[in-house]
C-alpha positions as CSV (number, residue, x, y, z in Angstrom):
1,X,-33.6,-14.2,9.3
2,X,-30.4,-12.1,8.6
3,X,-28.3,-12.4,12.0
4,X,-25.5,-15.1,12.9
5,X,-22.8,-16.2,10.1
6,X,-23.5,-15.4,6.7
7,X,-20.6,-16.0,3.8
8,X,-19.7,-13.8,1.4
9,X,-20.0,-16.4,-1.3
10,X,-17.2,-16.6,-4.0
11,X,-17.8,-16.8,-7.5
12,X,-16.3,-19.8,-8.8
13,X,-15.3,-19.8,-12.3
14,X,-14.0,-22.5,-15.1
15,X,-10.7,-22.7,-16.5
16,X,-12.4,-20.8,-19.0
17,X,-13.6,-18.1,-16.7
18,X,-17.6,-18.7,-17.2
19,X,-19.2,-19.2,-14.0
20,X,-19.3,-22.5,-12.0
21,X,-22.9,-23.6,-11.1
22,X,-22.1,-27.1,-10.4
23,X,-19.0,-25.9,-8.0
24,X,-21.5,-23.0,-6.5
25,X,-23.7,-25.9,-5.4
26,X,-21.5,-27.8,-3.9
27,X,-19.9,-25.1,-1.8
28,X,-23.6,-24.1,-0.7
29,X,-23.4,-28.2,0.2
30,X,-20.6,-27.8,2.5
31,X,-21.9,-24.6,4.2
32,X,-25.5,-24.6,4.5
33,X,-25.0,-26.9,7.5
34,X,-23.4,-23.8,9.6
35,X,-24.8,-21.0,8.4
36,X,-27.3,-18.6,8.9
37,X,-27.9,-17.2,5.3
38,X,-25.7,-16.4,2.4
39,X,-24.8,-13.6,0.4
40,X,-24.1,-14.2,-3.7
41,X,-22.5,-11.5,-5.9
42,X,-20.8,-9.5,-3.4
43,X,-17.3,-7.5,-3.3
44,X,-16.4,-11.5,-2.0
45,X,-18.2,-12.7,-5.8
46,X,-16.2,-10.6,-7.8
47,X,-19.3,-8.5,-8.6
48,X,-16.9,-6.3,-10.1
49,X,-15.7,-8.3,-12.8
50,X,-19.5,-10.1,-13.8
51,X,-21.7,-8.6,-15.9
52,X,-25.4,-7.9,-15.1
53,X,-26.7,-11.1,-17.2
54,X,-23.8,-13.2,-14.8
55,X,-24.6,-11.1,-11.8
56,X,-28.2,-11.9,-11.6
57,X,-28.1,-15.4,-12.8
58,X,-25.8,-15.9,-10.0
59,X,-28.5,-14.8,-7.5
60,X,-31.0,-16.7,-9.2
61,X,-29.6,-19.9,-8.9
62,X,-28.5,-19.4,-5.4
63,X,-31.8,-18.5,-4.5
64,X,-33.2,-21.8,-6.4
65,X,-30.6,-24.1,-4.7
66,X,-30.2,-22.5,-1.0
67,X,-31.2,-23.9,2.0
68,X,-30.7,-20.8,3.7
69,X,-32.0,-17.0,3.3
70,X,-30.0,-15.7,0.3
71,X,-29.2,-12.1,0.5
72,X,-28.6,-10.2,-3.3
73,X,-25.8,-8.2,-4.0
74,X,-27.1,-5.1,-5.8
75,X,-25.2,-2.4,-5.3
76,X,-23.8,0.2,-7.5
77,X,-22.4,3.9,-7.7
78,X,-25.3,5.2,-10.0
79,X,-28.4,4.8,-8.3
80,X,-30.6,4.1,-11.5
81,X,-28.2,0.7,-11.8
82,X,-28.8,0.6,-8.2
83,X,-32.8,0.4,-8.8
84,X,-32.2,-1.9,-11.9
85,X,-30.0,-4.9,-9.6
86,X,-32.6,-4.2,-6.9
87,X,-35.4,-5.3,-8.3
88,X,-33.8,-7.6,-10.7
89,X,-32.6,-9.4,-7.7
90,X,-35.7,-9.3,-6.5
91,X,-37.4,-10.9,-9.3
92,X,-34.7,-13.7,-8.7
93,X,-35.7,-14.5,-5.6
94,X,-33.5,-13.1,-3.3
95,X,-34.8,-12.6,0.3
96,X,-32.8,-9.4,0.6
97,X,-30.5,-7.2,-1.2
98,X,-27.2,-5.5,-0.1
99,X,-26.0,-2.1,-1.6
100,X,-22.8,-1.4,-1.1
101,X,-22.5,2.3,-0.7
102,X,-22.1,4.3,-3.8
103,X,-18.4,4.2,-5.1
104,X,-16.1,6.9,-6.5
105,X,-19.1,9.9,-6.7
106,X,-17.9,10.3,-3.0
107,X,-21.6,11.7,-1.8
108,X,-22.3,13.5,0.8
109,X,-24.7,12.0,3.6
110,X,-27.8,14.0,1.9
111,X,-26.7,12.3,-1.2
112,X,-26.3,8.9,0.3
113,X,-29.8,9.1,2.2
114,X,-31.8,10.0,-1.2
115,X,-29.6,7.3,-3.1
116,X,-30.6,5.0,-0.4
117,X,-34.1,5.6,-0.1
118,X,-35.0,6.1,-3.5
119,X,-33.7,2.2,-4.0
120,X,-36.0,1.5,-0.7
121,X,-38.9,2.8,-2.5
122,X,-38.8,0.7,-5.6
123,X,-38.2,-2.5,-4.3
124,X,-40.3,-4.4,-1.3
125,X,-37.8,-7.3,0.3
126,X,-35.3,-5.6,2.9
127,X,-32.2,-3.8,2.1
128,X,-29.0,-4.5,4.0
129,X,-26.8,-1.0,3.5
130,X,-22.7,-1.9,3.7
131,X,-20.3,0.6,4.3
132,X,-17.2,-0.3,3.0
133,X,-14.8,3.0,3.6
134,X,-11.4,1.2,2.6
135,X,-13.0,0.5,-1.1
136,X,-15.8,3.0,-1.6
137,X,-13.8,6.4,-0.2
138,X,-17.6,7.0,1.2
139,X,-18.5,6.5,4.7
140,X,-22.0,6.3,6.2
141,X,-22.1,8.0,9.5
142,X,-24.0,6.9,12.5
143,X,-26.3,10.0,11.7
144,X,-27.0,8.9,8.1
145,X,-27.3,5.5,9.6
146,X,-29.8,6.8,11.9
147,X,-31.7,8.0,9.4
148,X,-31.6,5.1,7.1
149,X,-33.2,2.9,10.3
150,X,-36.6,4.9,9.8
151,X,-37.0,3.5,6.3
152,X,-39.6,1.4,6.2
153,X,-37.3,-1.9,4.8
154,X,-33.8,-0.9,5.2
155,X,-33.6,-3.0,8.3
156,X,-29.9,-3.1,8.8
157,X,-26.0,-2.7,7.3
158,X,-23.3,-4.5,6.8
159,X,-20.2,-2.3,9.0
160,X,-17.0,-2.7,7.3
161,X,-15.3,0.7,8.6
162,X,-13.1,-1.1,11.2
163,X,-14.0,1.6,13.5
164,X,-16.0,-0.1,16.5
165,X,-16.7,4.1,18.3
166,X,-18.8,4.3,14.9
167,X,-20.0,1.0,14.9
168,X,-21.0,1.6,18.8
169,X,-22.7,4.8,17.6
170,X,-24.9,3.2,14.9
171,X,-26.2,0.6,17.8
172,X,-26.6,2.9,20.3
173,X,-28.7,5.2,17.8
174,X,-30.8,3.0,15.9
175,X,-33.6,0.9,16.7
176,X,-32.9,-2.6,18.2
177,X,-34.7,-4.3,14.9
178,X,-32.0,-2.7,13.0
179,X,-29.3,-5.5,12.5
180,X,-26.0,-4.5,12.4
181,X,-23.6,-7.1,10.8
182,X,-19.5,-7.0,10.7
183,X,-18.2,-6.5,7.7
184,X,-14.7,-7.8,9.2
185,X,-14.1,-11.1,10.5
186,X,-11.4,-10.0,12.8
187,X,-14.4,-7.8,14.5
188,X,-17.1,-10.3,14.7
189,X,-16.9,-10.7,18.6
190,X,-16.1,-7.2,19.7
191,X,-19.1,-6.2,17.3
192,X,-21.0,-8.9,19.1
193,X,-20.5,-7.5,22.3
194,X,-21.3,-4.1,21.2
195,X,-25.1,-5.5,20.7
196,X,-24.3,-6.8,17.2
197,X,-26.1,-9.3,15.6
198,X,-23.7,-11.9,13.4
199,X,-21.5,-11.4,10.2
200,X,-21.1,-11.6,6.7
201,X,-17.9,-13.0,6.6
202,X,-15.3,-14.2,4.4
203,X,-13.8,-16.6,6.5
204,X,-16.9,-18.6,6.7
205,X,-16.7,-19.6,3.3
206,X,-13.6,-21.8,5.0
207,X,-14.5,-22.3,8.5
208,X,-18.2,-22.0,8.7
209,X,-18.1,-24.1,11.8
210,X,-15.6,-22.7,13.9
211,X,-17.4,-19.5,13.0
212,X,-20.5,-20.7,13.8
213,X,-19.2,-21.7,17.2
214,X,-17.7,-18.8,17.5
215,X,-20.7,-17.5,17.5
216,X,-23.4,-19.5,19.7
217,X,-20.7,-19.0,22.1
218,X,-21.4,-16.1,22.3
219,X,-24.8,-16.0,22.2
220,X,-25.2,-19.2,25.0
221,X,-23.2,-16.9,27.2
222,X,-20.4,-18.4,27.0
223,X,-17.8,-15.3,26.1
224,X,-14.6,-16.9,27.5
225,X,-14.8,-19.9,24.6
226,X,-16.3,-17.1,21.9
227,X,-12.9,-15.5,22.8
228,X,-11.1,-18.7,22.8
229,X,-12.2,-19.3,19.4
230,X,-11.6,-15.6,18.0
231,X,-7.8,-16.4,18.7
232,X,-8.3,-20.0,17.4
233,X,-9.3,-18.2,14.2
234,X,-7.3,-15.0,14.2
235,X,-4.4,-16.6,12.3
236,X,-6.8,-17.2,9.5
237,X,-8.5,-13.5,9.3
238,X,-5.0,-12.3,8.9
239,X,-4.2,-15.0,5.9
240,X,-7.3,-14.3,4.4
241,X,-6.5,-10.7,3.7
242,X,-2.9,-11.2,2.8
243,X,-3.5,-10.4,-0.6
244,X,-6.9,-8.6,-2.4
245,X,-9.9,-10.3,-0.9
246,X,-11.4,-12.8,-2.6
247,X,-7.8,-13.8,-3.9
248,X,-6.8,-15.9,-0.5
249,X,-9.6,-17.1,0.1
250,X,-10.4,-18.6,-3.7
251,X,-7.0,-20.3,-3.2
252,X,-7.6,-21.5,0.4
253,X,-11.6,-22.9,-1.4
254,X,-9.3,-24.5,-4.1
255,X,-6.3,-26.0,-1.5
256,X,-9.6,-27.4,0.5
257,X,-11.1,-29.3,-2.9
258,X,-14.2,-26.3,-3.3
259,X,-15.1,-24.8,-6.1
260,X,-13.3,-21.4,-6.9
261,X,-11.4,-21.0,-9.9
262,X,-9.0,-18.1,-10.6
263,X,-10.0,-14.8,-9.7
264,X,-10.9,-12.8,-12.9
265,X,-8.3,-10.0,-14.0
266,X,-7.5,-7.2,-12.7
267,X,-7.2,-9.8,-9.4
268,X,-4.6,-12.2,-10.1
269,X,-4.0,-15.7,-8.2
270,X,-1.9,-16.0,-5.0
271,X,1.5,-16.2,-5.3
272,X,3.4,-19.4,-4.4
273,X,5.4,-17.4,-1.3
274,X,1.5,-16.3,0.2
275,X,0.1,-19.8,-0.5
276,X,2.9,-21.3,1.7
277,X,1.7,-18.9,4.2
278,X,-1.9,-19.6,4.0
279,X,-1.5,-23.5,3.4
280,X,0.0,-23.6,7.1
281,X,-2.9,-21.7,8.8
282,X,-5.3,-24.1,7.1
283,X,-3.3,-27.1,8.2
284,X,-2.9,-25.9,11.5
285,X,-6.7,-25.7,12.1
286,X,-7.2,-28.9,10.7
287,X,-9.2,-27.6,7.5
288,X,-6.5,-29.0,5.4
């Protein structure tokens, strides 16, 4: 249920900033076609910026509308929130629920197994864990991941650390049930070949079906076009992070006719000299 390509859904919003249902169903339109599951109210959702009330009415109605496993974001730095967006994305119908590891406390890998498995313990769907280093100044180590893989419904994480010896590590240690996703678009085929099992990706809110054939490539055994298509798509990992994610990909969603909105402050919109940049990468894979 949680392996293949999985978006990191934006949050659209209205000129006025409230969310956008209407434009959140009809980017779920233009995916669910490609993709394997999707995740609302992620670091790619401006979870940041929503508050709880937004955050889980978000989930809900992705849950209502999807034609695909919905995965919740839940995550927080205090682990009573933690508990509170766990189960309250639970109650919404989420299939799962991703916690991004806990941000700013910096704890250390006794602190981020009890955090973890206290949430475990109060909720029953499956728990994604996503390591995030570059945001969270926390890293979970493949012995902490370890760990985490004999809890009873933590049945994988999301790797965003950008390093494939710790992402090796994790595979190599922890049972083959436990999924490990890439957190990074850029990695999704070396991961793969590591014995990864798909991606939560950014660039799929985009390109969902060049990343899905990216993808079945790669599983069909076919690894010289899955690397074909990783260089195909390279030039648009790179645009996508040009600025602050989800800033470049809300304007690429808004250049394509989806639903995205300005990102809410402290993010800002894409300048005009990055747009130019990411307007010809669209154009030159024909999304645009």
């Amino acid at each position: 249920m949680f392996e293949g390509v999985i978006p990191a859904l934006v949050t659209p919003f209205k000129e006025n900033f409230e969310v956008d249902y209407e434009g959140i169903a009809k980017n779920l339109d233009f995916l669910e076609k490609h993709v394997d599951a999707v995740v609302p109210a992620g670091t790619t959702g401006e979870a940041a910026t929503l508050s709880y009330e937004e955050h889980i009415e978000v989930v809900r109605y992705v849950a209502e509308v999807s034609n695909v496993p919905v995965i919740g974001g839940a995550g927080s730095n205090s682990t009573k929130e933690a508990i509170f967006l766990a189960k309250e994305v639970e109650k919404a119908g989420a299939n799962a629920a991703m916690l991004v590891t806990p941000y700013y406390n910096k704890p250390n890998p006794e602190g981020l197994y009890e955090h973890y498995k206290t949430v475990a313990s109060e909720v029953s769907i499956p728990i994604i864990v996503y390591n995030v280093p570059s945001r969270t100044a926390c890293n979970i180590t493949p012995e902490v991941a370890e760990k985490l893989s004999q809890i009873e419904n933590i049945i994988g994480i999301k790797e965003a650390s950008g390093n494939l010896k710790q992402i090796a590590e994790i595979i190599r240690r922890t049972p083959d049930d436990f999924v490990l996703l890439s957190g990074d678009d850029f990695l999704t085929l070396p991961v793969l070949l590591l014995g990864g099992k798909g991606v939560i990706s950014v660039a799929a809110n985009v390109a969902p079906q060049l990343m899905k054939e990216m993808y079945l490539a790669f599983k069909n055994g076919d690894v010289a076009k899955a690397r074909e298509l990783h260089y195909k798509l390279m030039p648009l990992f790179s645009a996508l992070f040009i600025d602050t994610n989800p800033i470049p990909v809300k304007k690429a969603m808004e250049l394509m006719g989806l639903a995205a909105g300005k990102p809410r402050l402290p993010l800002v919109e894409l300048n005009e000299e990055k747009t130019a940049k990411l307007k010809d990468v669209l154009v030159s894979l024909g999304l645009l």
